[in-house]
Chimera marker file (.cmm) of the C-alpha trace (Angstrom):
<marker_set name="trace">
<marker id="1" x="-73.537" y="240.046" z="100.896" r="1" g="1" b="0" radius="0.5"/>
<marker id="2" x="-70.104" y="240.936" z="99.958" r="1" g="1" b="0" radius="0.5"/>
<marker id="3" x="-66.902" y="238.948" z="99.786" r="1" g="1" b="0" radius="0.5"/>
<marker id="4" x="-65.691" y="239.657" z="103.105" r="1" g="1" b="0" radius="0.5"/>
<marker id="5" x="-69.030" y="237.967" z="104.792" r="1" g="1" b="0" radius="0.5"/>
<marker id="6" x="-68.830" y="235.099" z="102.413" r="1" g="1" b="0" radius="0.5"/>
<marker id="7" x="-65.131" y="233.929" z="103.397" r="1" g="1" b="0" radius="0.5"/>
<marker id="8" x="-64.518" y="230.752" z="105.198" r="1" g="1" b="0" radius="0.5"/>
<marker id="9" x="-63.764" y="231.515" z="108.873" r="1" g="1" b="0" radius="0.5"/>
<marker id="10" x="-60.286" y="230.991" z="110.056" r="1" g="1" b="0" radius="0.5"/>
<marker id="11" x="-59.486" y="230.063" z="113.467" r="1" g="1" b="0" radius="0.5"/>
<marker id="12" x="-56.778" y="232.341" z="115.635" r="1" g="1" b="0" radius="0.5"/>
<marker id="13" x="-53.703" y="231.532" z="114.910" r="1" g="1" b="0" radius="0.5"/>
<marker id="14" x="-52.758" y="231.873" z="118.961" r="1" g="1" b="0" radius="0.5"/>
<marker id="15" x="-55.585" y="229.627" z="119.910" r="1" g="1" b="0" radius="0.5"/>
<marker id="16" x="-55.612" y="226.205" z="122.193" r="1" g="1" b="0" radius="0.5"/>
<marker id="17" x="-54.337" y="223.267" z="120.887" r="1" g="1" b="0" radius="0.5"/>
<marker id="18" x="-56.782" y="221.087" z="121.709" r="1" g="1" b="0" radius="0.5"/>
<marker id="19" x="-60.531" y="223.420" z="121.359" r="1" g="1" b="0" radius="0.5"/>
<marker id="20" x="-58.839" y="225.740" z="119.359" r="1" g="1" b="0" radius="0.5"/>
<marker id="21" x="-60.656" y="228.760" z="121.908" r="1" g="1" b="0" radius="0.5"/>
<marker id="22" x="-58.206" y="232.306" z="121.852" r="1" g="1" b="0" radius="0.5"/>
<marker id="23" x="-56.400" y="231.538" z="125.548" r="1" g="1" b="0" radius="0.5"/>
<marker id="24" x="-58.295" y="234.886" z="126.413" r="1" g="1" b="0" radius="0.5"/>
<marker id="25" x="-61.451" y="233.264" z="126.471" r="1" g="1" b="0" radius="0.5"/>
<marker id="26" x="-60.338" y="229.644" z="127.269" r="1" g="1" b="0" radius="0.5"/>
<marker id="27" x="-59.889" y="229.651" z="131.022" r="1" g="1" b="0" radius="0.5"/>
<marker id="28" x="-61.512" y="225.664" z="131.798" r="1" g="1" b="0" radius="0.5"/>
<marker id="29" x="-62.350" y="223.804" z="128.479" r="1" g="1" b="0" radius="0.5"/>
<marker id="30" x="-63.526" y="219.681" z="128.202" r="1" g="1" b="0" radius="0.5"/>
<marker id="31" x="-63.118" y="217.970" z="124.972" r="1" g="1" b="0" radius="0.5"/>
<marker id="32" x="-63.307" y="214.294" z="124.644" r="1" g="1" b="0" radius="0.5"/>
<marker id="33" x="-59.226" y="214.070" z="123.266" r="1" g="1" b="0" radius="0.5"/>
<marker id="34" x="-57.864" y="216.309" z="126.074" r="1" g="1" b="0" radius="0.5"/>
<marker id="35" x="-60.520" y="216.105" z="129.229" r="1" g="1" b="0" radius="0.5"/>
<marker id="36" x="-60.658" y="218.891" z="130.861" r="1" g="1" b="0" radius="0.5"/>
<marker id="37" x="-57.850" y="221.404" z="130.420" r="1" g="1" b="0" radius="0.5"/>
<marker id="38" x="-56.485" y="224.711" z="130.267" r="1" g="1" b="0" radius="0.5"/>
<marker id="39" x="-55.177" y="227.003" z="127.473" r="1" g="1" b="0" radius="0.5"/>
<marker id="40" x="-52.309" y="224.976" z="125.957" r="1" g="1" b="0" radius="0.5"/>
<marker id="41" x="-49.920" y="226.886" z="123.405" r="1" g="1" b="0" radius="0.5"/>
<marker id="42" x="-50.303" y="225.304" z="119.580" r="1" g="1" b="0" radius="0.5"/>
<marker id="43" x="-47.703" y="223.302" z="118.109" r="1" g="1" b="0" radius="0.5"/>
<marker id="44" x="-45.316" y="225.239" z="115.747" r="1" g="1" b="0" radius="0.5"/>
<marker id="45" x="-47.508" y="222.994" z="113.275" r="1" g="1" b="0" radius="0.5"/>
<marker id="46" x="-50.540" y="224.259" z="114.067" r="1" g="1" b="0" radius="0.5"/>
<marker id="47" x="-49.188" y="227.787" z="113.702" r="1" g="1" b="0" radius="0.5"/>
<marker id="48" x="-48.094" y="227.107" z="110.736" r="1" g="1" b="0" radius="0.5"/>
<marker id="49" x="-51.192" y="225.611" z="109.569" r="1" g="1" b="0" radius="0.5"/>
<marker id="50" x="-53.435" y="228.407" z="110.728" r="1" g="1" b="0" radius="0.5"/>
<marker id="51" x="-51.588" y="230.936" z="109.179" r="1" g="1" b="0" radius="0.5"/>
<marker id="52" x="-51.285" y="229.709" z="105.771" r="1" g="1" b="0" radius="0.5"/>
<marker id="53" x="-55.008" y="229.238" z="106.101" r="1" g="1" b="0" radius="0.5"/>
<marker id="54" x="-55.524" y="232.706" z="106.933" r="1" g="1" b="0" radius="0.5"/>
<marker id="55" x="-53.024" y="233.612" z="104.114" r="1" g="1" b="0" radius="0.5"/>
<marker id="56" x="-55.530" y="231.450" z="101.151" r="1" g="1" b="0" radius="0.5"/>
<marker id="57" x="-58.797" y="233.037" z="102.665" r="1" g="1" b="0" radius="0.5"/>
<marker id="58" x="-57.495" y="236.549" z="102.021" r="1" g="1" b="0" radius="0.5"/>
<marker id="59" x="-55.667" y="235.757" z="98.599" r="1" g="1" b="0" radius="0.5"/>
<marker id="60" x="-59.138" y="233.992" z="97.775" r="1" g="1" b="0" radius="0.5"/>
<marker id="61" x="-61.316" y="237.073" z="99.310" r="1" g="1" b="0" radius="0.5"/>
<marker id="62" x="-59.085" y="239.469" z="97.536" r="1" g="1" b="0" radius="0.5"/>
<marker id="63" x="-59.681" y="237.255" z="94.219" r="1" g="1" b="0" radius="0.5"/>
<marker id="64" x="-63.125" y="237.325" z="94.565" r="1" g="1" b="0" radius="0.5"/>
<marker id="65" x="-63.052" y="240.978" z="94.934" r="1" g="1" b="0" radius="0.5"/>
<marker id="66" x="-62.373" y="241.473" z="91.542" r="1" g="1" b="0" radius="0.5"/>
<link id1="1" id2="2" r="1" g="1" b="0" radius="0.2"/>
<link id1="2" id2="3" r="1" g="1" b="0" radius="0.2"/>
<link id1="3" id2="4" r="1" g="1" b="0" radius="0.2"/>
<link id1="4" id2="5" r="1" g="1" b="0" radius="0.2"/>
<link id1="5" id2="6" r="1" g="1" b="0" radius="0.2"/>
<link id1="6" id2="7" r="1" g="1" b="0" radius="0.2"/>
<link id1="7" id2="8" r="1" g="1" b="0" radius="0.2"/>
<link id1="8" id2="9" r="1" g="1" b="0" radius="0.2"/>
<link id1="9" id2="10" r="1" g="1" b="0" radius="0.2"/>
<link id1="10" id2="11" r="1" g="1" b="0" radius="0.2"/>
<link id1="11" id2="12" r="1" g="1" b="0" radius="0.2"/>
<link id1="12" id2="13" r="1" g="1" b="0" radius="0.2"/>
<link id1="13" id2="14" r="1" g="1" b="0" radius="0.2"/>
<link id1="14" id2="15" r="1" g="1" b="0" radius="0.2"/>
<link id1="15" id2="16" r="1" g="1" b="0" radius="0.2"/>
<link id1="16" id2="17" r="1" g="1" b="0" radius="0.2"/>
<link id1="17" id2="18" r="1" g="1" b="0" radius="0.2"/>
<link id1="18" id2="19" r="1" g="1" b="0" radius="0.2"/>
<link id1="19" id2="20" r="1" g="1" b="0" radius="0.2"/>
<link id1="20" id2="21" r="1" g="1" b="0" radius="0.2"/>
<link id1="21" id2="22" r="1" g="1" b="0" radius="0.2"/>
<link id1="22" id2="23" r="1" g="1" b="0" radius="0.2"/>
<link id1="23" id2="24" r="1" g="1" b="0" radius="0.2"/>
<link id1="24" id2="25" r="1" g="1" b="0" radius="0.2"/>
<link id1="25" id2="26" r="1" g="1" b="0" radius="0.2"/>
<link id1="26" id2="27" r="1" g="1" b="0" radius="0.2"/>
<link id1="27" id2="28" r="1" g="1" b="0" radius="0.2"/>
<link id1="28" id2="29" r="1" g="1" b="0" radius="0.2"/>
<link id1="29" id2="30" r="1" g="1" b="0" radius="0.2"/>
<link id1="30" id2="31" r="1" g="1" b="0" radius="0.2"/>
<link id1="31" id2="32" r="1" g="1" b="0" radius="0.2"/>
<link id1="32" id2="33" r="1" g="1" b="0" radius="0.2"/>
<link id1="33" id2="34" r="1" g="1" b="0" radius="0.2"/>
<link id1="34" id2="35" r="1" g="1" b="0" radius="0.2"/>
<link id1="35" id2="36" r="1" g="1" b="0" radius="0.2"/>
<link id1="36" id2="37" r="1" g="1" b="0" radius="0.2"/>
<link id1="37" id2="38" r="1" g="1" b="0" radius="0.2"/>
<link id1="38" id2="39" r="1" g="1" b="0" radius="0.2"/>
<link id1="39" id2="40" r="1" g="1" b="0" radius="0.2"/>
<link id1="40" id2="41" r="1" g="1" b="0" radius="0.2"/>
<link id1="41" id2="42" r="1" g="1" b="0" radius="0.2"/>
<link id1="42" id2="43" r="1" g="1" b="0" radius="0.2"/>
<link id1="43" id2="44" r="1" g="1" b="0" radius="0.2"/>
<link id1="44" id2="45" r="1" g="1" b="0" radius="0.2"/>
<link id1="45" id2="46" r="1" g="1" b="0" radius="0.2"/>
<link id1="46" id2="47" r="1" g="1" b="0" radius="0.2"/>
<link id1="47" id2="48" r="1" g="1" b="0" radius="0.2"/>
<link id1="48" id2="49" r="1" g="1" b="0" radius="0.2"/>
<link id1="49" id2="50" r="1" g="1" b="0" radius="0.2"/>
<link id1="50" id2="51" r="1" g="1" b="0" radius="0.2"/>
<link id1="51" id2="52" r="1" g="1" b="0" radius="0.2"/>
<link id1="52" id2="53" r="1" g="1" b="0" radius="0.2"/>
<link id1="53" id2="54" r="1" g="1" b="0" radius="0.2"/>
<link id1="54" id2="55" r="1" g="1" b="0" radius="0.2"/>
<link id1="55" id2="56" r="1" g="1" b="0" radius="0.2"/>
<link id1="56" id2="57" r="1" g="1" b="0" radius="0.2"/>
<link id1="57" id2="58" r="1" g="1" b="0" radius="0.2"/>
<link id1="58" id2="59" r="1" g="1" b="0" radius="0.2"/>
<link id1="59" id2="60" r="1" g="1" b="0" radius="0.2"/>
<link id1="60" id2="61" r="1" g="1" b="0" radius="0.2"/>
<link id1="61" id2="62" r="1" g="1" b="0" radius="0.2"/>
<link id1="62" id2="63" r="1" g="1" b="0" radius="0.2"/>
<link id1="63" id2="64" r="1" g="1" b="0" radius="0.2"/>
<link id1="64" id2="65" r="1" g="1" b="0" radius="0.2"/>
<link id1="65" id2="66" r="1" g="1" b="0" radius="0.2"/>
</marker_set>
């Protein structure tokens, strides 16, 4: 296995708030916090959070390259 399969998974940056589910897949979702729901934008937060994720997993895929 090589780097790239070994890297923690990060969610989509554009996904639900609640289920985090891509709103291209999401149509009706049920989780205990939010019921049952449909694709809700993320919070700026979120966004933020998810992309800065993304942004250590490929600095630490790239590292591990090496």
């Amino acid at each position: 296995m090589g780097a790239r399969d070994e890297a923690p998974v990060t969610m989509p940056v554009n996904a639900c708030r609640h289920c985090v589910i891509p709103e291209i897949d999401h149509f009706q979702r049920w989780t205990e916090a939010a019921g049952w729901h449909g694709w809700k934008a993320p919070t700026q937060a979120q966004i933020k959070a998810r992309m800065l994720a993304r942004r250590a997993n490929r600095i630490m895929r790239k590292a591990g390259a090496r």
